[in-house]
N, C-alpha and C positions, 0 to 999 in steps of 0.2 A: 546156650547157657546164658543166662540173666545176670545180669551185675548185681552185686550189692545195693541194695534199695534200703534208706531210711524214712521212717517215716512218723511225722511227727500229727500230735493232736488235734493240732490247726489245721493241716493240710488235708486235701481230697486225696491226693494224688503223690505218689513217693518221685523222693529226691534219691539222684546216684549220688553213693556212701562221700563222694569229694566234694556235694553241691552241699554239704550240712548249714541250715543257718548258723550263725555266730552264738545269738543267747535269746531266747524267748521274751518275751515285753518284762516279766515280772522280775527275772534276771538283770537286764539290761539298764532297769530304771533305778535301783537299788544296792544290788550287789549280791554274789552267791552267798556272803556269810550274815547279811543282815537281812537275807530272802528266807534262808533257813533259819534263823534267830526267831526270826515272825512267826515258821511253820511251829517250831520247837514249844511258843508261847502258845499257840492255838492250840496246838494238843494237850497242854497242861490246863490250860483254861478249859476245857472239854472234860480231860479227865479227872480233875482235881472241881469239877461245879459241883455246890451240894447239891443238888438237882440228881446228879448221875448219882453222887455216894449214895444219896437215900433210896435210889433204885436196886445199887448194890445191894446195900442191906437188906432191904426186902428179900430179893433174890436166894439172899444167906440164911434166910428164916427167921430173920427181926420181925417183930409185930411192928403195923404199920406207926401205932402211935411209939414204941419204941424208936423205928427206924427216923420217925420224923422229930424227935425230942435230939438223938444224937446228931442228924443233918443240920440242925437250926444251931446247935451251939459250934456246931464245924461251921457254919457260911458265917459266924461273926468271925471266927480265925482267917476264914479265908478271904474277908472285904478287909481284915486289917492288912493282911499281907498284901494286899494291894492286887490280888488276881480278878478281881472283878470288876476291873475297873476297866472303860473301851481305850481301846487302840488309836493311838494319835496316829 
């Protein structure tokens, strides 16, 4: 029987379940709740770019110049809200 093996992203080679590293570089350098703060904002930034809306719409049966008249007056809402702006 095989012990318990963990095994992480980085690694070749699995670690037994007591040898677990402590926190991964992006964990360690930051902190769990302001690693996940960062991921929480990239995924809104992702899903909320008029980029993707106006592929939505398309998607949804907008004509393209429809689709692109509504995405242009959404990306001045969404540069004022401050989501377009890069990541210090």
């Amino acid at each position: 029987m095989t012990p318990n093996m963990h095994y992480n992203s980085e690694q070749t080679v699995a670690l037994p379940a007591g040898d677990v590293p402590e926190w991964p570089a992006p964990f360690a350098a930051r902190g769990l709740k302001e690693f996940l703060m960062a991921r929480f904002r990239s995924y809104l930034q992702h899903r909320l770019n008029p980029l993707h809306i106006y592929c939505r719409l398309c998607e949804r049966g907008f004509s393209s110049r429809a689709a692109r008249r509504l995405s242009s007056v959404y990306e001045r809402l969404y540069r004022v809200c401050g989501l377009g702006l890069p990541r210090v």
